[in-house]
C-alpha positions in Angstrom: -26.1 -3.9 -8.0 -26.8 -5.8 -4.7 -27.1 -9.2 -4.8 -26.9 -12.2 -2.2 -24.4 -14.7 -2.5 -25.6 -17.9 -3.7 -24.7 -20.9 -1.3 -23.2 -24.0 -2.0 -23.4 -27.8 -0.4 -20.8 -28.6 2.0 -18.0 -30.3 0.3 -15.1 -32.8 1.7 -11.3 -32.6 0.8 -9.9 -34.8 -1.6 -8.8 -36.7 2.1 -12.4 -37.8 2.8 -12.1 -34.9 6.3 -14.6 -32.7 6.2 -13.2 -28.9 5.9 -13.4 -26.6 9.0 -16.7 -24.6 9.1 -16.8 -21.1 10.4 -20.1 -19.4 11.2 -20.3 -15.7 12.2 -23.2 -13.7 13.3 -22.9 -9.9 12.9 -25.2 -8.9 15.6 -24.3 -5.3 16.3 -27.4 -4.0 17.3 -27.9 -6.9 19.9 -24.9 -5.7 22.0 -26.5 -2.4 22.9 -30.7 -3.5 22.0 -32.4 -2.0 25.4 -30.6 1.1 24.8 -31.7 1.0 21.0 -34.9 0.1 21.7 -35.5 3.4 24.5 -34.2 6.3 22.0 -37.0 8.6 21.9 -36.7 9.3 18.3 -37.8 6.9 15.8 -36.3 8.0 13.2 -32.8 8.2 15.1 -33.5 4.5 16.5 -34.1 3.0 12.7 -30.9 5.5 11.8 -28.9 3.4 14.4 -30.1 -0.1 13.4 -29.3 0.6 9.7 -25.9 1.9 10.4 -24.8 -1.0 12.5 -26.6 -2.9 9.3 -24.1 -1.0 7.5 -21.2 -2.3 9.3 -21.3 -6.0 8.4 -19.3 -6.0 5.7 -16.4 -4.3 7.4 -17.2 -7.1 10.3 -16.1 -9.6 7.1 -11.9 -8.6 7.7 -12.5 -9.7 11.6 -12.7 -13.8 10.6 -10.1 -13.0 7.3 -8.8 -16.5 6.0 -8.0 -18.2 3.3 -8.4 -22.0 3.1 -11.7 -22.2 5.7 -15.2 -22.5 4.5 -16.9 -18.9 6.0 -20.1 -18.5 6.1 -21.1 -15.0 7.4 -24.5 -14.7 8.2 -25.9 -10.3 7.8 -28.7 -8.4 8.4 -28.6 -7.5 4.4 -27.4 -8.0 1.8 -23.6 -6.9 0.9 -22.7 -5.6 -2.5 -21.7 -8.0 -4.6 -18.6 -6.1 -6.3 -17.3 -5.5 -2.5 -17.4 -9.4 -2.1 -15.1 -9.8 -5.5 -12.5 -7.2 -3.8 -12.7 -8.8 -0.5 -12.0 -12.4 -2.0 -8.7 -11.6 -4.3 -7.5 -9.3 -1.2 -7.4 -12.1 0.9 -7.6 -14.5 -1.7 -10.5 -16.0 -0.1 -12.5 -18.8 -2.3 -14.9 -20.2 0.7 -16.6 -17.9 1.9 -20.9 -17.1 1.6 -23.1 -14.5 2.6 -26.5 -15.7 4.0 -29.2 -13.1 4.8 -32.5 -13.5 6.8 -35.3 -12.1 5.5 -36.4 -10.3 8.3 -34.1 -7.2 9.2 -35.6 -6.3 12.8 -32.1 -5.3 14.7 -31.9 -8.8 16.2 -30.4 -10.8 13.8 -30.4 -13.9 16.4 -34.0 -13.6 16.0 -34.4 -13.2 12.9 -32.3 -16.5 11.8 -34.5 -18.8 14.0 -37.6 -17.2 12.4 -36.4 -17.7 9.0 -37.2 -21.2 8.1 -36.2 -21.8 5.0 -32.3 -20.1 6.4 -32.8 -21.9 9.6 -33.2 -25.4 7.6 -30.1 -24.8 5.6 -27.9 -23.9 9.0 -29.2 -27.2 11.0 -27.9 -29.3 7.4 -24.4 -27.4 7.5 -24.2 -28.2 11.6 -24.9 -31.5 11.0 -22.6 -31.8 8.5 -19.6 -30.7 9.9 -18.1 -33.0 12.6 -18.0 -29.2 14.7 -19.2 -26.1 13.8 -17.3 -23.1 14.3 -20.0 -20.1 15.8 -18.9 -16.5 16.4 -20.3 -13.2 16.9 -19.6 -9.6 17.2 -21.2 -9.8 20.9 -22.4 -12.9 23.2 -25.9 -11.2 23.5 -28.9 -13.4 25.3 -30.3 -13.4 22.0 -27.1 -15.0 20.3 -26.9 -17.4 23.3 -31.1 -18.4 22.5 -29.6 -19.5 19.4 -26.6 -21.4 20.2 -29.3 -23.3 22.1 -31.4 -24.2 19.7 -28.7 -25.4 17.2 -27.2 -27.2 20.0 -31.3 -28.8 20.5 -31.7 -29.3 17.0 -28.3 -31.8 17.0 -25.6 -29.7 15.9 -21.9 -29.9 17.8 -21.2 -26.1 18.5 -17.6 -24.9 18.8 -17.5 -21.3 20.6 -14.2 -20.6 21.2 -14.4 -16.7 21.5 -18.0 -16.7 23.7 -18.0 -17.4 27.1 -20.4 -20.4 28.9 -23.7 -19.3 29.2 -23.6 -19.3 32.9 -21.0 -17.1 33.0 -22.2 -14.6 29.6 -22.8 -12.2 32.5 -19.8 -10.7 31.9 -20.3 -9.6 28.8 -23.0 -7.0 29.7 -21.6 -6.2 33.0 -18.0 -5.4 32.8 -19.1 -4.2 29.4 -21.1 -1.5 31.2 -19.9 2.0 32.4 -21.2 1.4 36.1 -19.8 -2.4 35.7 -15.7 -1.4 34.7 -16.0 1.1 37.6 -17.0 -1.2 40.2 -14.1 -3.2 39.2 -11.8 -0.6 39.3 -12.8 0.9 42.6 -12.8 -3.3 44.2 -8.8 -3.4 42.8 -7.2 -0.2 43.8 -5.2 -1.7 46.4 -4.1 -4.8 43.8 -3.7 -2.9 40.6 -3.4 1.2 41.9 -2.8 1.9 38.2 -6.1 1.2 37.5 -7.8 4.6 38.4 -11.2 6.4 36.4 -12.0 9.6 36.3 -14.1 11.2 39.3 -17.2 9.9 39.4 -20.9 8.6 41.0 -23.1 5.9 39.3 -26.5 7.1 40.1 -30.4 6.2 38.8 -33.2 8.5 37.7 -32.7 11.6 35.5 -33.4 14.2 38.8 -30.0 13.1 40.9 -27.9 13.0 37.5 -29.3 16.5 36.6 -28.0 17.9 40.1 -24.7 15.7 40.8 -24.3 17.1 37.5 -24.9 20.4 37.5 -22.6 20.8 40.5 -19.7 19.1 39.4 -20.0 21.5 36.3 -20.2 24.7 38.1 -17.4 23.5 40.7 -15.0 22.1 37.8 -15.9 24.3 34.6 -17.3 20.4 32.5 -18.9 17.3 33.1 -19.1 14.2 31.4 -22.7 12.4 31.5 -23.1 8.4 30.4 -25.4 6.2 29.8 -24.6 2.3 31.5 -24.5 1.0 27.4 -24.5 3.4 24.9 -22.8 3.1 21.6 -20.6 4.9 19.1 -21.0 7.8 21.3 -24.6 7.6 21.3 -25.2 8.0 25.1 -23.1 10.4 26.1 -23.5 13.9 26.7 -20.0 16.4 27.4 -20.6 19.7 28.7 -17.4 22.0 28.6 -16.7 25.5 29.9 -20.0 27.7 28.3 -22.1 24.6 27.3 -24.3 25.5 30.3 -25.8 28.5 32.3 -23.6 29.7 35.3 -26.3 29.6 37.9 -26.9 26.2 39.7 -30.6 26.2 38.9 -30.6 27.2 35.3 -27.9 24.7 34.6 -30.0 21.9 36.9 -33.1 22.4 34.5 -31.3 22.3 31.6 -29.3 19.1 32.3 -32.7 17.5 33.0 -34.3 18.7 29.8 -31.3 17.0 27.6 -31.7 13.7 29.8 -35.6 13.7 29.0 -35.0 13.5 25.7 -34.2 9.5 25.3 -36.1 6.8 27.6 -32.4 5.5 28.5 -31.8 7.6 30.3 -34.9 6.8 32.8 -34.1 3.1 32.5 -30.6 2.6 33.0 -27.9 3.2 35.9 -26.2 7.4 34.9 -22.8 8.0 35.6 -21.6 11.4 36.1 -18.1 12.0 35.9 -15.4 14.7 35.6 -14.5 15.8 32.2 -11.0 14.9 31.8 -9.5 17.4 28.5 -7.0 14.8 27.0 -3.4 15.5 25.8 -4.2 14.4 22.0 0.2 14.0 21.6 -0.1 10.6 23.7 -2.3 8.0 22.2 -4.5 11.0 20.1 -5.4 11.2 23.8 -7.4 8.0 24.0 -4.8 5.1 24.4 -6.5 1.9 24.0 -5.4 -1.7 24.1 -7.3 -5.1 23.0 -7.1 -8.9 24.5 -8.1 -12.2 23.6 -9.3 -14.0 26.5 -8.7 -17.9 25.0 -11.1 -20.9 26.0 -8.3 -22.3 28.8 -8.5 -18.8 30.5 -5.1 -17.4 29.0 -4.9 -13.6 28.4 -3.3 -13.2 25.2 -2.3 -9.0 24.2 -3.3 -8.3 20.7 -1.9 -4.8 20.0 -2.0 -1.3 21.5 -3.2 1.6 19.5 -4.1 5.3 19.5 -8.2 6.0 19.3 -9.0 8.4 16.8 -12.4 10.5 18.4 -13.8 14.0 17.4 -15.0 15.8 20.2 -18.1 15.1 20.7 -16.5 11.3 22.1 -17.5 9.6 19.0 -15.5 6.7 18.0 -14.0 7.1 14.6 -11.1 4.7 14.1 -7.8 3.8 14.9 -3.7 4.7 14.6 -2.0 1.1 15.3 1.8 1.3 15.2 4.3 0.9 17.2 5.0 4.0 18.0 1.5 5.0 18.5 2.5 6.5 21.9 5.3 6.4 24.0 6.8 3.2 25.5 6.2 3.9 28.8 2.6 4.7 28.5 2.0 1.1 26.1 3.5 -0.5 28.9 1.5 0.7 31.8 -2.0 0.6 29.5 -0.8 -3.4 28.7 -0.3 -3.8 32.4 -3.4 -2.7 33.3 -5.4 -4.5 30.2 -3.9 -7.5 31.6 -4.4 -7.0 35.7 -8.4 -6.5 34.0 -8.3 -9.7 31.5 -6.9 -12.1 34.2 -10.2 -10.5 36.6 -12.5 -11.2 33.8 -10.7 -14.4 33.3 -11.7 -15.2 36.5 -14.9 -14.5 36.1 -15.9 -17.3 33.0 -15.5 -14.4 30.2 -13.8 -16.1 27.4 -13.2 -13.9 23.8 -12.2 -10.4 22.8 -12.6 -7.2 24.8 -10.5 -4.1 24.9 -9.9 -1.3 27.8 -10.0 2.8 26.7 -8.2 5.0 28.5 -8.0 9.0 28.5 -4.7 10.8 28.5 -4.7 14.0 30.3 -3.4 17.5 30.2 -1.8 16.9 33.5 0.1 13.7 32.6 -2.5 11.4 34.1 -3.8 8.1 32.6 -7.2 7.3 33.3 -9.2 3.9 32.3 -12.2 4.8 30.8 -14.3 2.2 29.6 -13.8 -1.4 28.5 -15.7 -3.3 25.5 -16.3 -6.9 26.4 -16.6 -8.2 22.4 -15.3 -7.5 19.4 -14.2 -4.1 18.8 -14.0 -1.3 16.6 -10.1 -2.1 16.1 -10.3 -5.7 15.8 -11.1 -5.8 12.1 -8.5 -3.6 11.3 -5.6 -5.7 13.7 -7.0 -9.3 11.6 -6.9 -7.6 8.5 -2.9 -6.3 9.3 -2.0 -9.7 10.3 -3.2 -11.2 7.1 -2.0 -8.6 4.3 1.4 -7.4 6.3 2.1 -10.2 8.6 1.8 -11.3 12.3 4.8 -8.6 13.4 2.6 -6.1 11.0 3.3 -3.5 14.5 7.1 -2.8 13.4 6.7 -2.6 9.8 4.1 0.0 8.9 1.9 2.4 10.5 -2.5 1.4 10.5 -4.9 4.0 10.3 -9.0 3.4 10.0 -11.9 5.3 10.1 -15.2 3.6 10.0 -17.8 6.7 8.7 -15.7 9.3 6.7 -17.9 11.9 5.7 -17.8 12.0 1.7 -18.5 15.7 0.4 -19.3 14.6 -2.6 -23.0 14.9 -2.8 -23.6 12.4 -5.6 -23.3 8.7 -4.1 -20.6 6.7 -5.1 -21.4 3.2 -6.5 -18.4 0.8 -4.8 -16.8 0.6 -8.6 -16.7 4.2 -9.5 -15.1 4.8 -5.6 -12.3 2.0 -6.4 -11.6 3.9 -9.7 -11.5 7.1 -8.1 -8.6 5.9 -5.5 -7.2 3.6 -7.6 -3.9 4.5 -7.2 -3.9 4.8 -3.6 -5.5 1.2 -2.8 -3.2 -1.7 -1.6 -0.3 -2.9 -3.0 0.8 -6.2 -1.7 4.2 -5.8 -2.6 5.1 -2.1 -1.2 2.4 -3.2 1.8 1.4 0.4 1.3 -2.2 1.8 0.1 -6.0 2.0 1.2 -8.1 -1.5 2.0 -11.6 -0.2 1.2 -13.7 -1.5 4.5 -17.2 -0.8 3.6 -19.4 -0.5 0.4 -22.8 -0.7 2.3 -21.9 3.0 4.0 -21.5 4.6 0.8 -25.2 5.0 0.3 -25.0 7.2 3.3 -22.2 9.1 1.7 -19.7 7.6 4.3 -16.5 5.9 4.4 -14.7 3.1 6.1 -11.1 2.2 5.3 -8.0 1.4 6.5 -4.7 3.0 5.8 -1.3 1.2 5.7 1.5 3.3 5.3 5.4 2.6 6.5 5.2 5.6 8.8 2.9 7.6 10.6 4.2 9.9 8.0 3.3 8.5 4.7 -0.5 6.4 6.1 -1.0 10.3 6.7 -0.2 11.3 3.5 -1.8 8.4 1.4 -5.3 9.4 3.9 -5.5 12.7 2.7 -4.3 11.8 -0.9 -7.4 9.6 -0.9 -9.7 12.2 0.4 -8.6 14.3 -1.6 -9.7 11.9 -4.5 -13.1 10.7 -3.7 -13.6 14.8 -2.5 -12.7 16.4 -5.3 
């Protein structure tokens, strides 16, 4: 059964000092909102709201503590059972779950609208000597709402957002047409910092035929969006995806970009496909950063994406031997040659660069998220249940929407028994950390895997899938 958290009044240690407050705002959806808001389908658009919903309890390991009063502020409500398992994992006493009442997509929104939850945040602000604010993304709507607590008397703490005059970043660098300009203004600094061929172009008509003859001349061709999401945005054409003749395969490009308004609206890039070497990295090395308030570029870890082929984002393989040395070491130069440029720039918080390993021994930036990321829940949740040196000791594997078979839907209880012998065990540091329950109800799956090898995560995975499969 679902049920929302009830809240409590701020209490003081036994010192008289008032505890430290954190406040986090899962606002998915807000990061990528114009490109939600142009899908053409309606059903696909409310599909992609509710699973970025469905996310927020996974977004719960990315602020994991003990001691600190956390409030975390979702679109919905999260399963009460999942909240039990998440408090004796981390052995978390403080934390509540506030929910708006209004689920629209933009959760900023829907907090100020909500006066009876808006009431309760200005009393907590005012309260605390500084409030502690955080976010998956530093959207204009979050920043509309630091305002107003900031109006309404609260002292705001932001230490993973940049200033407001400089929240540009976010949405620019964040962009595919933003991380190319970059990289094309620092070849001479940083020549490691090369993309794949490409052309930033607007309007459907000169994607359709840059396209098309990039296809025909190099047998694939890679189509993006400025901002889409969880691959969402992307279209890949290999070797046979497309007619052979230049206007066949012009027309049918253009019918696949009429399809969503994005495509009309935003900047397109058209790039070469690049067919990775899935041995280094699983093909898409990628590195993450902390940018910290005084401008420092901190390196949080290096991993191995895991992405099927259609380029959708499934998870992640952190270890230290994720991929070779010498490949971690030029993707951490380049993450930091980019952080210090962003740095420089006002961005202050999380962000990670992608890269593509190729066939022919190439390694290409690809994109870079400027916010939280698909890994970082997964590197917080490491530090806390292994340690901060978590890289050398055991091998991380996640995926954030398994596919169960099963066609009956688990409730989160019956899915713990099922795996019980496979979940965490503090002692070994070995098992599964169940990440979601919200997803189940769309017969999907997050977790993460610890395992002392790349070896034995491997084995525990498919032990567990096995389990919840069979």
């Amino acid at each position: 059964m679902v049920k929302e958290n009830k809240t409590q009044e701020l209490e003081e240690d036994p010192g008289g000092r008032r505890n430290k407050v954190t406040l986090r705002v899962f606002n998915m959806s807000e990061d990528v909102w114009p490109f939600i808001r142009e899908m053409g389908n309606k059903q696909s658009r409310d599909t992609e709201i509710d699973e970025n919903a469905g996310l927020a309890d996974r977004d719960l390991f990315t602020e994991a503590r003990k001691n600190d009063r956390y409030i975390f502020i979702a679109p919905k409500p999260i399963d009460s059972d999942f909240l039990s398992y998440y408090r004796k994992l981390f052995k978390t006493t403080n934390l509540e779950v506030w929910v708006p009442k209004t689920h629209s997509g933009v959760i900023s929104k829907d907090i100020i609208s909500d006066r009876v939850l808006w009431k309760k945040i200005v009393k907590l602000g005012r309260q605390t000597n500084k409030l502690t604010v955080t976010a998956y993304t530093t959207s204009p709507y979050f920043l509309k709402l630091l305002t107003k607590l900031a109006l309404a008397g609260v002292n705001i703490s932001t230490p993973s957002a940049p200033r407001e005059k400089d929240a540009w970043t976010v949405n620019f660098f964040g962009s595919k047409s933003g991380i190319r300009q970059l990289a094309q203004m620092s070849g001479s600094k940083e020549p490691d910092l090369v993309m794949p061929d490409g052309l930033v172009c607007a309007g459907i008509f000169d994607a359709a035929k840059i396209a098309a003859n990039k296809y025909l001349r190099e047998g694939g061709v890679v189509i993006k969006t400025n901002k889409g999401h969880a691959g969402a945005g992307v279209l890949i054409y290999r070797k046979g995806d497309l007619p052979d003749s230049y206007s066949r395969c012009e027309i049918k490009i253009r019918s696949d970009l009429k399809l969503d308004g994005y495509w009309s609206r935003f900047p397109i890039v058209v790039e070469s496909l690049i067919e990775p070497n899935y041995k280094i990295g699983g093909g898409f090395p990628n590195t993450e950063f902390l940018i910290k308030p005084n401008g420092e570029v901190e390196l949080l870890y290096y991993c191995g994406m895991r992405v099927d082929e259609k380029g959708v984002f499934k998870g992640v393989e952190i270890s230290d031997d994720a991929m070779p040395k010498k490949v971690a070491t030029r993707i951490i130069d380049t993450g930091f040659f980019i952080g210090e440029e962003y740095a420089k720039r006002g961005y202050r918080g999380y962000f990670d660069v992608d890269f593509i390993a190729s066939k022919k021994g190439e390694i290409y930036t690809n994109e870079s998220n400027v916010r939280f990321t698909g890994g970082t829940h997964v590197y917080k949740a490491a530090r806390e249940l292994v340690g901060k040196k978590f890289m050398n000791k055991v091998c991380v594997l996640s995926h954030n929407s398994y596919e169960i078979r099963r066609r009956k839907i688990y409730s989160f209880d019956e899915l713990l028994s099922k795996i019980s012998p496979y979940l965490f065990d503090k002692k070994s540091k070995e098992g599964v950390v169940v990440a979601s329950a919200s997803l189940l109800a769309q017969r999907k799956l997050a977790y993460i895997v610890f395992g002392k090898n790349r070896k034995r995560a491997e084995k525990i995975e498919g032990f567990m899938e096995n389990a919840i499969n069979s």
